[in-house]
Predicted model as a PDB file, atoms N, CA, C, CB and O in Angstrom, pLDDT in the B-factor column:
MODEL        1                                                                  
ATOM      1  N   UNK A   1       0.842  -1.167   0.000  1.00 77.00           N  
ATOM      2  CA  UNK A   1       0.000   0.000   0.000  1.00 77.00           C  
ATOM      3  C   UNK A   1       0.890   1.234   0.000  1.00 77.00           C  
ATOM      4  CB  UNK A   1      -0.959  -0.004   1.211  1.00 77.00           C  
ATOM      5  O   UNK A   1       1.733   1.430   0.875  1.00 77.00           O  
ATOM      6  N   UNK A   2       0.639   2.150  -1.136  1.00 80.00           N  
ATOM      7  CA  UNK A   2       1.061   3.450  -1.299  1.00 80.00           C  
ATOM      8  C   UNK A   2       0.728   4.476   0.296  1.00 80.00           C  
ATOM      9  CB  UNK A   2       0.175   3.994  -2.758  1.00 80.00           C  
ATOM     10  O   UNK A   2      -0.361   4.982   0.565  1.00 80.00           O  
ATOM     11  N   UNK A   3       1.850   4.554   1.062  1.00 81.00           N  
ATOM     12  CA  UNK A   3       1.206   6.069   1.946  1.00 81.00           C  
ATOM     13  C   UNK A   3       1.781   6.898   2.055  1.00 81.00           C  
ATOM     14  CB  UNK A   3       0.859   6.143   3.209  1.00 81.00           C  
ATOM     15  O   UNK A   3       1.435   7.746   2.878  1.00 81.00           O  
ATOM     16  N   UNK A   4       2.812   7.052   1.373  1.00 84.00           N  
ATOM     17  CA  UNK A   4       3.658   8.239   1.300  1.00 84.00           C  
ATOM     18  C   UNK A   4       4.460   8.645   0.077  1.00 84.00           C  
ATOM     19  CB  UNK A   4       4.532   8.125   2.274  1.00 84.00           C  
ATOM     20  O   UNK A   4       5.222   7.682  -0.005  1.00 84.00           O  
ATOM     21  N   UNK A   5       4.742   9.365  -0.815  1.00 85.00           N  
ATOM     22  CA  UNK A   5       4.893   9.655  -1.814  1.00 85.00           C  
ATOM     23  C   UNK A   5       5.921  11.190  -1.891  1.00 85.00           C  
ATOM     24  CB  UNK A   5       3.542   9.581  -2.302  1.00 85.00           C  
ATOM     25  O   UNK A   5       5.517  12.234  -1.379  1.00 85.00           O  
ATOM     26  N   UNK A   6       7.027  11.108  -2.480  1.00 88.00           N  
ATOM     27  CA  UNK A   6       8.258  11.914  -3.428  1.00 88.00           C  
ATOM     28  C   UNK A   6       8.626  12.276  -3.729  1.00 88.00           C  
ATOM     29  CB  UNK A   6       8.699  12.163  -3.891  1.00 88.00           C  
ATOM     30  O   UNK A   6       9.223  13.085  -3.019  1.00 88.00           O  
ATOM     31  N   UNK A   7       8.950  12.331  -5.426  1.00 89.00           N  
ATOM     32  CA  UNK A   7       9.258  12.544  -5.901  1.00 89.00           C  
ATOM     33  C   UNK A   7      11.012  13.163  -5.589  1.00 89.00           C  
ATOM     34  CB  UNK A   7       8.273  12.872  -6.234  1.00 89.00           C  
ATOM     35  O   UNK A   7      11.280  14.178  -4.945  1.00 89.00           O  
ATOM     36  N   UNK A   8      11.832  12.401  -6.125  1.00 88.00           N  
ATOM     37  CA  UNK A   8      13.280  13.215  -6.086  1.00 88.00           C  
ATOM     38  C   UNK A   8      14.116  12.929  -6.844  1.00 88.00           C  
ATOM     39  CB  UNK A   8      14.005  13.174  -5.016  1.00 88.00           C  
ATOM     40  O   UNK A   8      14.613  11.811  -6.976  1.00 88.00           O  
ATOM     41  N   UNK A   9      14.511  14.402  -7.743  1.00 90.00           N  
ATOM     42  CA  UNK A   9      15.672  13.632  -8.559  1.00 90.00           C  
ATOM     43  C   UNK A   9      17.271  13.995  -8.069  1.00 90.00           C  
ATOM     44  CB  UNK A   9      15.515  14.089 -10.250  1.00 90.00           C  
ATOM     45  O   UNK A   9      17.745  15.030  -7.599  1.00 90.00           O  
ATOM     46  N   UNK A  10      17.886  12.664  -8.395  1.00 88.00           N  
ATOM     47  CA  UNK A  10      19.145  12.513  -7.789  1.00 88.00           C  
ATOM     48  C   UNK A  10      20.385  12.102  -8.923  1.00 88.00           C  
ATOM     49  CB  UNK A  10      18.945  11.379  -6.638  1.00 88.00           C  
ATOM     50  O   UNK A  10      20.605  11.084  -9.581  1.00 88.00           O  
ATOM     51  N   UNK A  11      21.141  13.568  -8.786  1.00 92.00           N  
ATOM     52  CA  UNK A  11      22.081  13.067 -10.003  1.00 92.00           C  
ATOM     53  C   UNK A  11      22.983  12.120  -9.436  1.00 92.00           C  
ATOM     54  CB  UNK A  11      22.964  14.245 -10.745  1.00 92.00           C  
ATOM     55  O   UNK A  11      23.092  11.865  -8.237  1.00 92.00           O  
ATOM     56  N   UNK A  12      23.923  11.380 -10.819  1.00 94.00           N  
ATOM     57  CA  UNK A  12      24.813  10.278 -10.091  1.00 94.00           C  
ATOM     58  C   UNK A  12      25.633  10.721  -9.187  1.00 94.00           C  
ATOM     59  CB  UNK A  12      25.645   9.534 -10.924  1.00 94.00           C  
ATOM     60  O   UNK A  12      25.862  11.931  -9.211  1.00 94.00           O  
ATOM     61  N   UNK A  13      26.236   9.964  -8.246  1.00 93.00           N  
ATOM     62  CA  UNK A  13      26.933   9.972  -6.915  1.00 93.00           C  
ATOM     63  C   UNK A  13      26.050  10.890  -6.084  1.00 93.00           C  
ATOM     64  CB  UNK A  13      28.514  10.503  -6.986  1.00 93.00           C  
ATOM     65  O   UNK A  13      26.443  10.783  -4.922  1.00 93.00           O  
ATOM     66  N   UNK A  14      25.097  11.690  -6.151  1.00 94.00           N  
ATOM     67  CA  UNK A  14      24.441  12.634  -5.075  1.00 94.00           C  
ATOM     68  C   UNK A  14      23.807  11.510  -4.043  1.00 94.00           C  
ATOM     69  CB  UNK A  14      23.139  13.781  -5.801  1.00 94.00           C  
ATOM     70  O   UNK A  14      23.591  10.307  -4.190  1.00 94.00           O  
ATOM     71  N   UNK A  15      23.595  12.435  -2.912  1.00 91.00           N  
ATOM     72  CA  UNK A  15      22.531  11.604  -2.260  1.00 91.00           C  
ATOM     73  C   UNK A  15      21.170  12.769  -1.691  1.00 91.00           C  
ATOM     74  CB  UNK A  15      23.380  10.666  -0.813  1.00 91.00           C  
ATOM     75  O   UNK A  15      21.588  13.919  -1.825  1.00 91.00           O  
ATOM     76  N   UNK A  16      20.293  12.758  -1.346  1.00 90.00           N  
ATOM     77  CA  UNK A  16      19.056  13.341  -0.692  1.00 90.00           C  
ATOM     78  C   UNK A  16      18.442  13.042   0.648  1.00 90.00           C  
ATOM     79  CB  UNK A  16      18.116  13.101  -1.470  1.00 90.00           C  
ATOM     80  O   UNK A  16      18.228  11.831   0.601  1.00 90.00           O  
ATOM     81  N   UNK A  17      18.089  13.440   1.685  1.00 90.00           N  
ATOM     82  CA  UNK A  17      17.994  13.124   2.990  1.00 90.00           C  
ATOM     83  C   UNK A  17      16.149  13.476   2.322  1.00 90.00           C  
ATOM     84  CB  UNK A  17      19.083  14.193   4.453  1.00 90.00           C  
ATOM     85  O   UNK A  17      15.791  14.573   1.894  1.00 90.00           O  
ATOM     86  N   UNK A  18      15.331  12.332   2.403  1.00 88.00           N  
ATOM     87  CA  UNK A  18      13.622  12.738   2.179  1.00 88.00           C  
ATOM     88  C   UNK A  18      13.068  12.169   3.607  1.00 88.00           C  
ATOM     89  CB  UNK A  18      12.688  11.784   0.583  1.00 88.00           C  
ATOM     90  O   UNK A  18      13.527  11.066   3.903  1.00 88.00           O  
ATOM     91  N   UNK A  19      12.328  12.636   4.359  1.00 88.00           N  
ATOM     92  CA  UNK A  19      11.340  13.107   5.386  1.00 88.00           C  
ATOM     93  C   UNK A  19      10.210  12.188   4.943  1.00 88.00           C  
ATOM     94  CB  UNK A  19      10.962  14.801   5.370  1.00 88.00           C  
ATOM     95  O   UNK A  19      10.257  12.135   3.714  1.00 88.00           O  
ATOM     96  N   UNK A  20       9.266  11.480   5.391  1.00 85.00           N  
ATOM     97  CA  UNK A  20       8.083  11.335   4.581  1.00 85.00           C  
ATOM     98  C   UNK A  20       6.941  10.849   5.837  1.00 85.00           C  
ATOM     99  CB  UNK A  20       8.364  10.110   3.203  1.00 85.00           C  
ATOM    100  O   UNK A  20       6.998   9.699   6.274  1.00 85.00           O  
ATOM    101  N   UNK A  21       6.050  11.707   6.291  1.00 84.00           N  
ATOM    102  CA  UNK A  21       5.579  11.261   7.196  1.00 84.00           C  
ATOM    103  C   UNK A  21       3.886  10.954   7.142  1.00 84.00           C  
ATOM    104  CB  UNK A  21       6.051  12.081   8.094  1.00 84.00           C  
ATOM    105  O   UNK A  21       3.029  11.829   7.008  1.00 84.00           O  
ATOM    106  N   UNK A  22       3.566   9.085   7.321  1.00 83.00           N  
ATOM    107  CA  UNK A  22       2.723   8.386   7.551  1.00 83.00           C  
ATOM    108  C   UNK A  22       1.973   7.843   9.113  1.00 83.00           C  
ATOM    109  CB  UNK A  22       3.213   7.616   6.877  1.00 83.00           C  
ATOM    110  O   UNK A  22       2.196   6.981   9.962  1.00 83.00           O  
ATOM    111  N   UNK A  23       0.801   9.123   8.822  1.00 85.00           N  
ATOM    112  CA  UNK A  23      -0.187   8.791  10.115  1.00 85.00           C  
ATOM    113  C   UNK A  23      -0.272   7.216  10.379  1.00 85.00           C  
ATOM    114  CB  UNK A  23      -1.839   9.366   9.817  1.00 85.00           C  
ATOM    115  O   UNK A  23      -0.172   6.371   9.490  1.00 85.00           O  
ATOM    116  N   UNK A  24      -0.463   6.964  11.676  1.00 84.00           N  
ATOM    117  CA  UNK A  24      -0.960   5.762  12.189  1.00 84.00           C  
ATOM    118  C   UNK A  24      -2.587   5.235  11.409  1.00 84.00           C  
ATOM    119  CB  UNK A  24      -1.066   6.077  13.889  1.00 84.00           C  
ATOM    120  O   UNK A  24      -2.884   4.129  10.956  1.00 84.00           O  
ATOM    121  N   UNK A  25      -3.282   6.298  11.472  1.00 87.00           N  
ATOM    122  CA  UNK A  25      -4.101   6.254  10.362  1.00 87.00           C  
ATOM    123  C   UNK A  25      -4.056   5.345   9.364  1.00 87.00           C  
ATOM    124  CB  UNK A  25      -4.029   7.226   9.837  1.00 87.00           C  
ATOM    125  O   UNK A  25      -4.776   4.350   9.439  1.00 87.00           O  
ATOM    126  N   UNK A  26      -3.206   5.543   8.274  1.00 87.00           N  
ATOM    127  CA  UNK A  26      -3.096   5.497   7.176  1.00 87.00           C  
ATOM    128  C   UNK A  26      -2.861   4.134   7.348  1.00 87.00           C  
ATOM    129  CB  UNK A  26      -2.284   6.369   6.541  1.00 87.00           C  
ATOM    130  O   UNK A  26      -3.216   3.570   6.313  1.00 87.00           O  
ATOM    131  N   UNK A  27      -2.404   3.288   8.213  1.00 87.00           N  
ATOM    132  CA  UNK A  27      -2.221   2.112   8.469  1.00 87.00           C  
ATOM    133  C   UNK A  27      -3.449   1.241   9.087  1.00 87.00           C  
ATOM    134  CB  UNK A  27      -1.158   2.165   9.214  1.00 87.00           C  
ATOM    135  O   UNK A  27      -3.170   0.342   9.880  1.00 87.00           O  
ATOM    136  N   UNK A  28      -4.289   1.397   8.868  1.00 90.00           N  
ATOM    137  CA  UNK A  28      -5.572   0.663   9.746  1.00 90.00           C  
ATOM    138  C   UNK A  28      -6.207   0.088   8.844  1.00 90.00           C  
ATOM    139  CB  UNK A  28      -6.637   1.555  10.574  1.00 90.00           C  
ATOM    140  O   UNK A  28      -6.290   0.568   7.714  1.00 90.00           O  
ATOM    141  N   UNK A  29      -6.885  -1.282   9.266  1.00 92.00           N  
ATOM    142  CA  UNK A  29      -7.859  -2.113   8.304  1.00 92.00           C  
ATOM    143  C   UNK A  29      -9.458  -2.134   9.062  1.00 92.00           C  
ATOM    144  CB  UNK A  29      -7.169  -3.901   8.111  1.00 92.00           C  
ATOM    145  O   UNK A  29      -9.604  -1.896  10.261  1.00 92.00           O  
ATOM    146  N   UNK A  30     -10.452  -2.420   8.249  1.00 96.00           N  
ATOM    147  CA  UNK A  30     -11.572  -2.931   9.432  1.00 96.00           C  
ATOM    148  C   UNK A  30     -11.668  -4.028   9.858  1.00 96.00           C  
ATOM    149  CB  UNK A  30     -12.787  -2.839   9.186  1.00 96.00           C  
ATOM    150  O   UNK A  30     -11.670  -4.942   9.034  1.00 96.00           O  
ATOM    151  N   UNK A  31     -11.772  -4.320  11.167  1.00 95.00           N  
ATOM    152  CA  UNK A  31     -12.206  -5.360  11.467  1.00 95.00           C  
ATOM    153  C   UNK A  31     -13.341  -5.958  11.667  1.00 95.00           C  
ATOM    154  CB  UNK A  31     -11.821  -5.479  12.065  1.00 95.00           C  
ATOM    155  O   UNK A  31     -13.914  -5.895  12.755  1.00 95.00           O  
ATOM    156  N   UNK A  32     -13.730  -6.505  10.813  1.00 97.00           N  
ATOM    157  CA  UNK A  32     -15.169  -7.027  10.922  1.00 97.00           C  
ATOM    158  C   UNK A  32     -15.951  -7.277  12.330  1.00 97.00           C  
ATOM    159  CB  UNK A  32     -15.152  -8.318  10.251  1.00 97.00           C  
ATOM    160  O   UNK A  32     -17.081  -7.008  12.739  1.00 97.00           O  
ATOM    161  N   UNK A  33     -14.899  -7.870  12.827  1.00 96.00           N  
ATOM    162  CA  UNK A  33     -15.516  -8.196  14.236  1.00 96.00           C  
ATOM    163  C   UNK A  33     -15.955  -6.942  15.217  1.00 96.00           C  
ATOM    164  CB  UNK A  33     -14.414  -9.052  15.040  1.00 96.00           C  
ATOM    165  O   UNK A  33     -16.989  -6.694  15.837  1.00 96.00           O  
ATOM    166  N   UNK A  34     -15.013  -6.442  15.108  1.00 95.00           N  
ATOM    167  CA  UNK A  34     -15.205  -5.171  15.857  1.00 95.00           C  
ATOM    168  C   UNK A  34     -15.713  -4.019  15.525  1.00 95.00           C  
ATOM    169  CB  UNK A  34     -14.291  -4.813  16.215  1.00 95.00           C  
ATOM    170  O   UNK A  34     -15.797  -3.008  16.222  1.00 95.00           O  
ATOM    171  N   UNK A  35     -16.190  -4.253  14.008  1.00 96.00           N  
ATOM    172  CA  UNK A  35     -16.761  -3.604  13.068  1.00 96.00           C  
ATOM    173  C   UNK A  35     -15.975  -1.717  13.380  1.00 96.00           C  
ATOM    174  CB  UNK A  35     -18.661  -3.930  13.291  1.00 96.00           C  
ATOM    175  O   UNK A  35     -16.515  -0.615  13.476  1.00 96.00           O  
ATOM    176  N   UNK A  36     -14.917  -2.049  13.428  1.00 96.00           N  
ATOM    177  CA  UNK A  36     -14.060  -1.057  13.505  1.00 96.00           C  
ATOM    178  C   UNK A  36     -12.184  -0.425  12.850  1.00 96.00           C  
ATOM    179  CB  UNK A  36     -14.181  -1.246  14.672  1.00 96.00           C  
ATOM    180  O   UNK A  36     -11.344  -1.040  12.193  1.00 96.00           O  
ATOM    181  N   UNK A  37     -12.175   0.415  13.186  1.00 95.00           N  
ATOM    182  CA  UNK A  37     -11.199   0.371  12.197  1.00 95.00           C  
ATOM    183  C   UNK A  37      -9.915   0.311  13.265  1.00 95.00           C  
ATOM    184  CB  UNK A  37     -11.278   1.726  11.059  1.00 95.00           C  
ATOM    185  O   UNK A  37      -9.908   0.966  14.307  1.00 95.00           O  
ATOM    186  N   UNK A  38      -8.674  -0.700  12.788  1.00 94.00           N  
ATOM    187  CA  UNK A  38      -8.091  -0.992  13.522  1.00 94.00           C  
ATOM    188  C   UNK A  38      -6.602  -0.659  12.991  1.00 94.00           C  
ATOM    189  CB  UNK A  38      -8.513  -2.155  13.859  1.00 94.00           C  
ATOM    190  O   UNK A  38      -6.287  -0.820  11.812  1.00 94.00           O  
ATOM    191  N   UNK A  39      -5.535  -0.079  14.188  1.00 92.00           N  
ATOM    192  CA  UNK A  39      -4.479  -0.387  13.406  1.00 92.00           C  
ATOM    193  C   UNK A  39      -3.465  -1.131  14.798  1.00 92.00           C  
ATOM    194  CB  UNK A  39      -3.840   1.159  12.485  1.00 92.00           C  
ATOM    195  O   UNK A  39      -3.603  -1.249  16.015  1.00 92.00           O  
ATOM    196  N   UNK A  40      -2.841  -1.357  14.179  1.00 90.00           N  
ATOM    197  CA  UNK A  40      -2.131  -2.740  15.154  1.00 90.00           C  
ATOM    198  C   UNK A  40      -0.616  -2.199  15.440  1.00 90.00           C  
ATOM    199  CB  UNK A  40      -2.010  -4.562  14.107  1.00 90.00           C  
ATOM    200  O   UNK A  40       0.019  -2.169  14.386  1.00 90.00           O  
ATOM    201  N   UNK A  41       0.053  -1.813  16.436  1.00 89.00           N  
ATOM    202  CA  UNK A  41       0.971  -1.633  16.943  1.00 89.00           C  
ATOM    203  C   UNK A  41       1.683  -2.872  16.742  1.00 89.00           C  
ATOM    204  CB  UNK A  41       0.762  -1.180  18.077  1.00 89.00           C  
ATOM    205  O   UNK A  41       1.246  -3.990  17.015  1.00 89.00           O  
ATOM    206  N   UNK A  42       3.111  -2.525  16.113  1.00 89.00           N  
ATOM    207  CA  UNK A  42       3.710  -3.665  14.944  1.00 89.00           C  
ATOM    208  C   UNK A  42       4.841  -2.849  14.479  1.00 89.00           C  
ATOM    209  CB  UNK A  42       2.575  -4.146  13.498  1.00 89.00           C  
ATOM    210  O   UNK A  42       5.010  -1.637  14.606  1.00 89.00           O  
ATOM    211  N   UNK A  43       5.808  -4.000  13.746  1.00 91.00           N  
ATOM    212  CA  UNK A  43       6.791  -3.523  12.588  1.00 91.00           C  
ATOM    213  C   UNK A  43       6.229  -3.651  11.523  1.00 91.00           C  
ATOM    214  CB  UNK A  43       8.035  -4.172  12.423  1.00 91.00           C  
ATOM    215  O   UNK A  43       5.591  -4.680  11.299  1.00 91.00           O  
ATOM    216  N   UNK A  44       6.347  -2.377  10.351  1.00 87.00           N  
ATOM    217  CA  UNK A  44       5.971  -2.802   9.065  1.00 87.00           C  
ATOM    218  C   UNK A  44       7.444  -2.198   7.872  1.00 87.00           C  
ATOM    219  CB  UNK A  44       4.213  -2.004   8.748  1.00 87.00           C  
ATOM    220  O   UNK A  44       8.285  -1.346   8.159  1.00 87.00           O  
ATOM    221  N   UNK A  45       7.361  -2.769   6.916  1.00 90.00           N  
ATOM    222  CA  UNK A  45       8.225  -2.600   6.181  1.00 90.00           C  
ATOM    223  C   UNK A  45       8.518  -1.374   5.166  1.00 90.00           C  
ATOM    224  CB  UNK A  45       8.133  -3.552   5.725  1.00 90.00           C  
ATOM    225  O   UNK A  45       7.682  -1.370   4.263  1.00 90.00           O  
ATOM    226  N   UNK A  46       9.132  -0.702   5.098  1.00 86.00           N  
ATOM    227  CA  UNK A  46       9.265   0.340   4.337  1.00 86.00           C  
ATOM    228  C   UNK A  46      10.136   0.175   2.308  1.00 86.00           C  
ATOM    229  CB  UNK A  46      10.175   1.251   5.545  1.00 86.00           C  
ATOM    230  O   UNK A  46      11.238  -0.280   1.999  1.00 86.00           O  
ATOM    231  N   UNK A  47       9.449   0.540   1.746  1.00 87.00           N  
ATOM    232  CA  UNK A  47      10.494   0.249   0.629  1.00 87.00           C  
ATOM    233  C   UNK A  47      10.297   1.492  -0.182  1.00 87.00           C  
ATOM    234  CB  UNK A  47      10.246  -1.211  -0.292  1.00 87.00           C  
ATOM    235  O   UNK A  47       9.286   2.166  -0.380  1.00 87.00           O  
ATOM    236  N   UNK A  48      11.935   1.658  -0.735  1.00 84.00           N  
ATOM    237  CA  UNK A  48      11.990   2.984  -1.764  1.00 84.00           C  
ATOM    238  C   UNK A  48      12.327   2.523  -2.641  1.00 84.00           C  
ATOM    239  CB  UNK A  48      12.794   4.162  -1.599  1.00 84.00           C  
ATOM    240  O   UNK A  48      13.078   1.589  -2.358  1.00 84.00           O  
ATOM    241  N   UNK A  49      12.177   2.663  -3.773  1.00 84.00           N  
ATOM    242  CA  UNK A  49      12.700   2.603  -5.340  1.00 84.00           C  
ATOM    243  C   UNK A  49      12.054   3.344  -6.495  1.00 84.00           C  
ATOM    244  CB  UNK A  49      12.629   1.227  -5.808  1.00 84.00           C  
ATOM    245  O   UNK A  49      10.935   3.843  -6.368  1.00 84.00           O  
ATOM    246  N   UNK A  50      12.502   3.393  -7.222  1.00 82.00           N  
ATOM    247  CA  UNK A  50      11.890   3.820  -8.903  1.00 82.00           C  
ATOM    248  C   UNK A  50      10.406   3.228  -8.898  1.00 82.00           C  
ATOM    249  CB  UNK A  50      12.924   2.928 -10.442  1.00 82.00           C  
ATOM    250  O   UNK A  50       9.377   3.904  -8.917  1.00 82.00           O  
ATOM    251  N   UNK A  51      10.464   2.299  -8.878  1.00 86.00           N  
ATOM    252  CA  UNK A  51       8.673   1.661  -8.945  1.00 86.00           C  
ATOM    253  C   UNK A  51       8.355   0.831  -7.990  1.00 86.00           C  
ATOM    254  CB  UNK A  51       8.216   0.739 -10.247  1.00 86.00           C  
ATOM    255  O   UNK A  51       8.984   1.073  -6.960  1.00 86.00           O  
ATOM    256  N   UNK A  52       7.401  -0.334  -7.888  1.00 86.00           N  
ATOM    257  CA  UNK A  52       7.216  -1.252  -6.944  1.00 86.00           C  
ATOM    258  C   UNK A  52       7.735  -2.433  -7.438  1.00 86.00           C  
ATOM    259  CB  UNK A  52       5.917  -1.367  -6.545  1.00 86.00           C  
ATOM    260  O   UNK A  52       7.606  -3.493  -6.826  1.00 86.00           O  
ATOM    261  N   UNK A  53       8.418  -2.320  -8.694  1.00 93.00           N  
ATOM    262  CA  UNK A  53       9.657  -3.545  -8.956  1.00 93.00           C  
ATOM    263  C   UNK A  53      10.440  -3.013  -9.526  1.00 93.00           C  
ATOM    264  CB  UNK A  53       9.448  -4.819  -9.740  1.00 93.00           C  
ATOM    265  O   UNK A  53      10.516  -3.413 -10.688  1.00 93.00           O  
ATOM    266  N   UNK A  54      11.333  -2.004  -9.188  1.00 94.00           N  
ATOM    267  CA  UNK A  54      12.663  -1.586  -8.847  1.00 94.00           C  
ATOM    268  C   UNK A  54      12.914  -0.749  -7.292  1.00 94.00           C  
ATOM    269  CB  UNK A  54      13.071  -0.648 -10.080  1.00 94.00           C  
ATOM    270  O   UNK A  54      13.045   0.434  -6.979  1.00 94.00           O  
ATOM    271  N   UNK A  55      12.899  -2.105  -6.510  1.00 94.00           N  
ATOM    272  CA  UNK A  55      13.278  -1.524  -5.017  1.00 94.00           C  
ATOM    273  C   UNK A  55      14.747  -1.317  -4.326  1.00 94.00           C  
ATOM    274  CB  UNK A  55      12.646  -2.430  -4.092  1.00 94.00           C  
ATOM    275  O   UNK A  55      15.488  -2.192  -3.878  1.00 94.00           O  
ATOM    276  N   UNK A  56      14.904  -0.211  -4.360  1.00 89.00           N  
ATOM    277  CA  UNK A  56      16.757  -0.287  -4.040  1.00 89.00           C  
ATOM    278  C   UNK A  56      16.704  -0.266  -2.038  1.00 89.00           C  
ATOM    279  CB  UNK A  56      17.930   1.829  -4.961  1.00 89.00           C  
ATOM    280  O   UNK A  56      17.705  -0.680  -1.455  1.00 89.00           O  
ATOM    281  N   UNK A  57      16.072  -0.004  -1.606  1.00 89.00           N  
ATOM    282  CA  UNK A  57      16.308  -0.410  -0.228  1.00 89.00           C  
ATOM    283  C   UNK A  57      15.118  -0.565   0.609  1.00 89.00           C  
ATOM    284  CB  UNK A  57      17.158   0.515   0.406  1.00 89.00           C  
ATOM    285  O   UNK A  57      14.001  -0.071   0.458  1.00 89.00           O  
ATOM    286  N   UNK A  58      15.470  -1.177   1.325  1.00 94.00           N  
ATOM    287  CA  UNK A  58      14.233  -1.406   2.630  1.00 94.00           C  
ATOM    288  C   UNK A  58      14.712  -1.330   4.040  1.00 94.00           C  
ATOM    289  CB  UNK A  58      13.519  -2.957   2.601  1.00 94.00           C  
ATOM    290  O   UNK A  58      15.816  -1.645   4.483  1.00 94.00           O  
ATOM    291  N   UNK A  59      13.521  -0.782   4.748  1.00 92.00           N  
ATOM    292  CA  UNK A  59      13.897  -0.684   6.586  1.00 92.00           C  
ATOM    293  C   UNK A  59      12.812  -1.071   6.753  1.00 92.00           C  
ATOM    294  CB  UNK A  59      14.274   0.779   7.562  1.00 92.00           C  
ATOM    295  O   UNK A  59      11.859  -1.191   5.984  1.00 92.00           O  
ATOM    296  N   UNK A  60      13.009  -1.379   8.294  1.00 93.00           N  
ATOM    297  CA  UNK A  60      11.602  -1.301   9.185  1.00 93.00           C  
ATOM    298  C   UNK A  60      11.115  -0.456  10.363  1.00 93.00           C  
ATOM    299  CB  UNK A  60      11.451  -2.425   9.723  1.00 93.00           C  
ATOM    300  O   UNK A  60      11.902   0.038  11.170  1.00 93.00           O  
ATOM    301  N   UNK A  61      10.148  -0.349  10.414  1.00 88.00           N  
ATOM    302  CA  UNK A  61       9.602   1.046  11.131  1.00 88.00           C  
ATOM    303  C   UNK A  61       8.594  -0.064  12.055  1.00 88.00           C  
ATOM    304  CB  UNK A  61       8.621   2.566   9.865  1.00 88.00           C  
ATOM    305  O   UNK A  61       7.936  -1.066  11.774  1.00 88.00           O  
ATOM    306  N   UNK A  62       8.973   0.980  13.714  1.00 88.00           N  
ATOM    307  CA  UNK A  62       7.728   0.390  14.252  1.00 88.00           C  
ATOM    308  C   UNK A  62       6.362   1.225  14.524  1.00 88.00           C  
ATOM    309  CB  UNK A  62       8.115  -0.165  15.485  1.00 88.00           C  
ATOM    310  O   UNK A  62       6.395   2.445  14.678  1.00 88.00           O  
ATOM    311  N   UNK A  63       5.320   0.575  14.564  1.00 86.00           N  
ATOM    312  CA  UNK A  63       3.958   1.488  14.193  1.00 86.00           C  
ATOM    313  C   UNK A  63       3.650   1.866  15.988  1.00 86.00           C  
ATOM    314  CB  UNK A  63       2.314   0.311  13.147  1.00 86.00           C  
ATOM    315  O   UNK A  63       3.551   1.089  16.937  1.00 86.00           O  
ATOM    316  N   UNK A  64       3.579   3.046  15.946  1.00 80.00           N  
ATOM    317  CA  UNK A  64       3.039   3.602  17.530  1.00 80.00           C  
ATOM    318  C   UNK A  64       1.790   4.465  17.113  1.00 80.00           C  
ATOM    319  CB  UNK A  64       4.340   4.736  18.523  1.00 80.00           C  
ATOM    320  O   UNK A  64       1.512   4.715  15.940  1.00 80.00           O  
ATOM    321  N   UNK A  65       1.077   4.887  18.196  1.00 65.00           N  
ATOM    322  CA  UNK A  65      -0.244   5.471  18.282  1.00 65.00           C  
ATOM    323  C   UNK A  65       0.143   6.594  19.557  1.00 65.00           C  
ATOM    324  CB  UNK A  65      -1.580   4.194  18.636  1.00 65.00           C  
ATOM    325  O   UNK A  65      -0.721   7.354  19.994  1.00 65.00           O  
TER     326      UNK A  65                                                      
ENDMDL                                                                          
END                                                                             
């Protein structure tokens, strides 16, 4: 799932320090049961690249509220 978005261009050898900040929000599913919207305090995975199959790195972030 897309929740944060870019754009940066980076000439060769440069590098860019990007910021990108995703509400706890933006992370929640419903739960049927609880017929509510839930988001789950957790690690989730982060990935940057050119597209969603050209990924040049990944971290993990933990989700707080």
């Amino acid at each position: 799932q897309l929740c944060a978005f870019q754009r940066v261009a980076i000439g060769p050898g440069e590098t860019k320090t990007v910021r990108l900040s995703v509400p706890p929000s933006r992370l929640a599913y419903w739960d049927v049961e609880q017929k509510a919207w839930i988001v789950e305090k957790d690690r989730i995975q982060l990935l940057v690249g050119a597209s969603s199959t050209d990924i040049k790195l990944t971290a993990e972030a933990a989700v707080v509220e």
